[in-house]
N, C-alpha and C positions, 0 to 999 in steps of 0.2 A: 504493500500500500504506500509504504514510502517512496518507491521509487515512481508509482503513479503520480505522486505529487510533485514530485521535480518533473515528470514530464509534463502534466498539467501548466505546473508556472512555467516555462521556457515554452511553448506554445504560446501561454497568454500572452507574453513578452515578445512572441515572434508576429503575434497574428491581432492581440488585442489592442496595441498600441499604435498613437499615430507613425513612428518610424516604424513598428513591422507591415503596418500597411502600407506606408511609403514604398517598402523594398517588395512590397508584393506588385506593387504597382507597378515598378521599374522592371522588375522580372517580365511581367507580360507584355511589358513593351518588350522587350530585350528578345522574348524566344518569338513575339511576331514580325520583327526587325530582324534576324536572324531567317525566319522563314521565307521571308523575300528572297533572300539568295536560292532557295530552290523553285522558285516559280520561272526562272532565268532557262535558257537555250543551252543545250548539251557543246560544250566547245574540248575538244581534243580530246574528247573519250570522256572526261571527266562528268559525272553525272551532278548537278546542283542540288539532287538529293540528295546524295552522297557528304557536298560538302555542307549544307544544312542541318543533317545531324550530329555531323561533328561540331555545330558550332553550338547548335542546341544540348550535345553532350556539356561543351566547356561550360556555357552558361547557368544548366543546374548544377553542376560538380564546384561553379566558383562559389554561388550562393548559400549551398548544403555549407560549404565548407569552412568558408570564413564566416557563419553563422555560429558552428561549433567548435572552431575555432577563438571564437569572441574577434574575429579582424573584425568582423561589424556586430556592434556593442547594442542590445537592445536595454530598452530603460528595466528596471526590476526583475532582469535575467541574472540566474546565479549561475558561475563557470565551475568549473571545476575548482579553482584555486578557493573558493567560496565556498561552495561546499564540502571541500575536507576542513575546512574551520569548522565544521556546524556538527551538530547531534547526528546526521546522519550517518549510518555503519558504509566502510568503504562498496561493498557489495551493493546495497542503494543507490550508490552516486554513481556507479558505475551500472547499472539497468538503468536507473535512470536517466543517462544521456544515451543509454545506445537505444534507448524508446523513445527520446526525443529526436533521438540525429535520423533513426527510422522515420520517426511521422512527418519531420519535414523535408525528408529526403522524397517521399512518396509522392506530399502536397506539392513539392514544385516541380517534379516530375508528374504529377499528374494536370498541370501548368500546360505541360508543356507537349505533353500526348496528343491535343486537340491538333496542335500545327502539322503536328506528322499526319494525322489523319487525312486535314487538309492534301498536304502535300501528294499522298497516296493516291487521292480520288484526282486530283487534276491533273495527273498524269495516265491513271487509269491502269495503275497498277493495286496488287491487293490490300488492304489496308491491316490485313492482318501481320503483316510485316511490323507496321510499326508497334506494335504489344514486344515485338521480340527486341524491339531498338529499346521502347521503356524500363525494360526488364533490365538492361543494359547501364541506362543512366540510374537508374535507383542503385542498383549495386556498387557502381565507382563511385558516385556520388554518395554512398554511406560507406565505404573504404576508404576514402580520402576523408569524410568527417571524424572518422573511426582514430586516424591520425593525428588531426589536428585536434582530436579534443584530448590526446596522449600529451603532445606537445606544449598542452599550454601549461599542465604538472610538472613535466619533465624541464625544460628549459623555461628559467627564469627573464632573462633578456626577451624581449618584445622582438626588437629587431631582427635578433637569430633565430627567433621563431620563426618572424614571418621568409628570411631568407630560405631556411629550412622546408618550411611548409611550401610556398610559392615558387620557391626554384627547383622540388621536388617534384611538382606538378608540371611545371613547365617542362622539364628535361621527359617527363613522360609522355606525354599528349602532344608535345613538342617533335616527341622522335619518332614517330611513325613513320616519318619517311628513308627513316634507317634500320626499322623491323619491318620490312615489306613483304619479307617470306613468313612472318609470326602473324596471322587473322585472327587469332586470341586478342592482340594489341586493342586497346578501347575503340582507339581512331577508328581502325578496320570492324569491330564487332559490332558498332553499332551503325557497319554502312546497312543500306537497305536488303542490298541483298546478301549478307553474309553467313555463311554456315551455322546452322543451331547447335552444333559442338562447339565451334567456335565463341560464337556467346556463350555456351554454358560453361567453358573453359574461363571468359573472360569474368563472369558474374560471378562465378564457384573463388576465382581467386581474388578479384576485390573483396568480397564477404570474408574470407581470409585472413587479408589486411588488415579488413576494419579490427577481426575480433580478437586476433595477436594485441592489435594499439592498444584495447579495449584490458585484453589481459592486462597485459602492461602496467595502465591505470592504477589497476585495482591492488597490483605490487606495490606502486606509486604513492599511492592515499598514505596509506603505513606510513612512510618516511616524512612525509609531507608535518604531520602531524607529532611525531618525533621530533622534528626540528622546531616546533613552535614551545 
């Protein structure tokens, strides 16, 4: 029940306040400003759906992440460094963020679903493709928060957090065009038309990620509170 209640307030904080509806806002501008580029003309093979999911992937994976992260700071949201001060047991705090980085990994993936759909029918391709792309963005997108909420316990510096977390992501989603034989890669699993091994290779090892960082955490809390 405790850990219902951390997720509860980090939702409230993400979705009941004017900055979490601000950044909800910006998101749906963001993934139908992003969708634009696949409504464009096929040029040198390259498919515009293709490049639209990936842009749609970064977009919820940047949101998810610097949300649980704390890069973007909601009013009466408590981080991790805040709640291992508190009553709550480490185990708590930790369900409790991987149920919150879950529910908003889901809500702005599910943001962001509509576009692909979009996308699907105006090309007159199947739209059930894009459930396998959402599948996709939920999973990195709660691997990568799964981290950044490791990082904000673990590394004290702001800074080398965010170099850490931000140049982590980049060098990843970045290098796609250097794993080109690897269709596991984010980039590649969530094109349109890629292999369902391949995603579940790619979604099987983000969830991974997240729940290593997550372990982590809960090592974490311990010392956290020893030191105070």
């Amino acid at each position: 029940m405790k850990a219902l209640a951390i997720l509860r307030g980090d939702l409230r904080a993400r979705l009941g306040t004017r900055k979490g509806v601000a950044v909800q806002l910006a998101v749906q501008a963001a993934v139908w400003l992003v969708g634009l580029l696949g409504t464009g003309p096929e040029r040198g093979g390259d498919s515009p759906l293709g490049v639209a999911s990936v842009g749609l992937l970064v977009v919820v994976a940047y949101v998810v992440t610097a949300s649980a992260g704390s890069e973007i700071a909601f009013p009466g949201e408590k981080n991790v460094l805040d709640l291992a001060a508190s009553p709550f047991s480490p185990r708590d705090v930790v369900w409790g963020k991987t149920a919150s980085n879950l529910a908003f990994a889901a809500l702005c993936t599910a943001g962001a679903w509509p576009v692909l759909v979009f996308l699907h029918s105006l090309r007159g391709t199947p739209w059930q493709e894009s459930v396998g792309q959402a599948v996709v963005m939920l999973a990195v997108s709660w691997g990568f928060a799964g981290v950044a909420t490791w990082l904000v316990a673990a590394v004290e510096s702001e800074v080398s957090r965010s170099v850490l977390l931000w140049g982590g992501m980049v060098v990843l989603l970045a290098g796609a065009g250097l794993v080109g034989p690897w269709p596991w890669h984010p980039a590649h699993a969530v094109q349109p038309q890629a292999p369902g091994w391949a995603r579940a290779i790619c979604s099987a090892s983000s969830v991974a990620l997240g729940a290593v960082s997550l372990w982590a955490l809960s090592r974490r809390i311990p010392r956290l509170r020893e030191a105070v």
